[in-house]
C-alpha positions in Angstrom: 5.1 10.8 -3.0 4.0 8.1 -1.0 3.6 9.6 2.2 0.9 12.2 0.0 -0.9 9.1 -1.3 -1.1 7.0 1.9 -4.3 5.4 2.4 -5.8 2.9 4.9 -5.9 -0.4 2.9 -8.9 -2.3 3.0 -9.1 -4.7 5.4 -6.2 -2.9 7.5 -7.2 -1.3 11.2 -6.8 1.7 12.0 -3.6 0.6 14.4 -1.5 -0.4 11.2 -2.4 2.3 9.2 -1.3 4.2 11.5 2.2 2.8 11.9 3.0 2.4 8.5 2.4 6.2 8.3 4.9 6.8 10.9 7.4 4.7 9.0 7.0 6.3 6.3 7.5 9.7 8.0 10.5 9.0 9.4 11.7 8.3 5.8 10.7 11.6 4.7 11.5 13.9 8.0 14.4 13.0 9.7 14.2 12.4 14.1 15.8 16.2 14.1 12.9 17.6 12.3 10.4 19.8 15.4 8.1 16.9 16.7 5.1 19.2 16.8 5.8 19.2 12.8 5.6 15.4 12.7 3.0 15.0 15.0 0.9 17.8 12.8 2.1 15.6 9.6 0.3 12.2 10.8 -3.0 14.2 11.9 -3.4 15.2 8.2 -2.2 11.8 7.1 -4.3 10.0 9.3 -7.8 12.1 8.8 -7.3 12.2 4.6 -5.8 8.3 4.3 -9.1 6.7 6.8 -11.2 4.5 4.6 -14.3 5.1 6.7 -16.3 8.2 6.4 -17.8 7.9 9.5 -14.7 7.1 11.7 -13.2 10.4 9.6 -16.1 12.9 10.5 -15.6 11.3 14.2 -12.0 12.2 14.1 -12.2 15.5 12.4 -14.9 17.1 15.1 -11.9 16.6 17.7 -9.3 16.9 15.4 -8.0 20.7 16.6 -8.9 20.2 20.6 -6.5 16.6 20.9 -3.0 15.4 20.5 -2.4 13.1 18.1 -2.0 9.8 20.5 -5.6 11.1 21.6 -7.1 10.6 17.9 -5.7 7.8 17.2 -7.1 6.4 20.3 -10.5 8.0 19.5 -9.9 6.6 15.8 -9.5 3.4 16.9 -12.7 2.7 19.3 -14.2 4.4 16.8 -13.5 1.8 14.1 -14.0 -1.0 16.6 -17.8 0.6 17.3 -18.5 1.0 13.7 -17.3 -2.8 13.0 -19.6 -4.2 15.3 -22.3 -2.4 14.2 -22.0 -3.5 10.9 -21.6 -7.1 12.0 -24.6 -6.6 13.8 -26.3 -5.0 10.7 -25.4 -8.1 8.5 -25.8 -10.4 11.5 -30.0 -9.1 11.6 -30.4 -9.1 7.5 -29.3 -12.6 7.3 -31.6 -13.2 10.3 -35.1 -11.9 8.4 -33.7 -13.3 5.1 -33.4 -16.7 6.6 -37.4 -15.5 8.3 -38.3 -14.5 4.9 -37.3 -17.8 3.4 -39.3 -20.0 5.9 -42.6 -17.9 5.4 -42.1 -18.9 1.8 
């Protein structure tokens, strides 16, 4: 049941979402169970627990042509990208707020 309702925690990258998923498949699939089965597993996992939308819809428009070490790769630049872009976003409103306040 857990493994079905992971999800990446706010405020948790990409890069420990991704190995508390593989802990918890290796609770539920033992190390004998076919790897491509496993590897299939945390794709899913991965692409439905992402708390980003846009890191998701980056992910999913590879997710059939890579291997999983390959998307989470992609996932995480990905998430770094979208970070600073946001920091940059906040980092230019609080800059015309502050211009906004001094015209005042």
């Amino acid at each position: 049941l857990k493994l079905d309702r992971a999800k990446q925690e706010r405020n948790e990258t990409i890069e420990d979402f991704v190995e508390r998923l593989r802990l918890l498949v290796e609770k539920c699939y033992d190390k004998a169970s076919e790897k491509a089965i496993r590897e299939r597993l945390m794709m899913d996992l991965l692409v439905r627990g992402m708390a980003d939308d846009r890191v998701r819809i980056e992910v999913l428009s590879h997710f059939d042509t890579m291997p999983l070490d390959k998307l989470i790769q992609l996932a995480i630049r990905r998430e770094l990208a979208v970070q600073a872009t946001d920091k940059d976003s906040t980092a230019r409103q609080g800059t015309v707020s502050i211009m906004n306040v001094q015209r005042s």
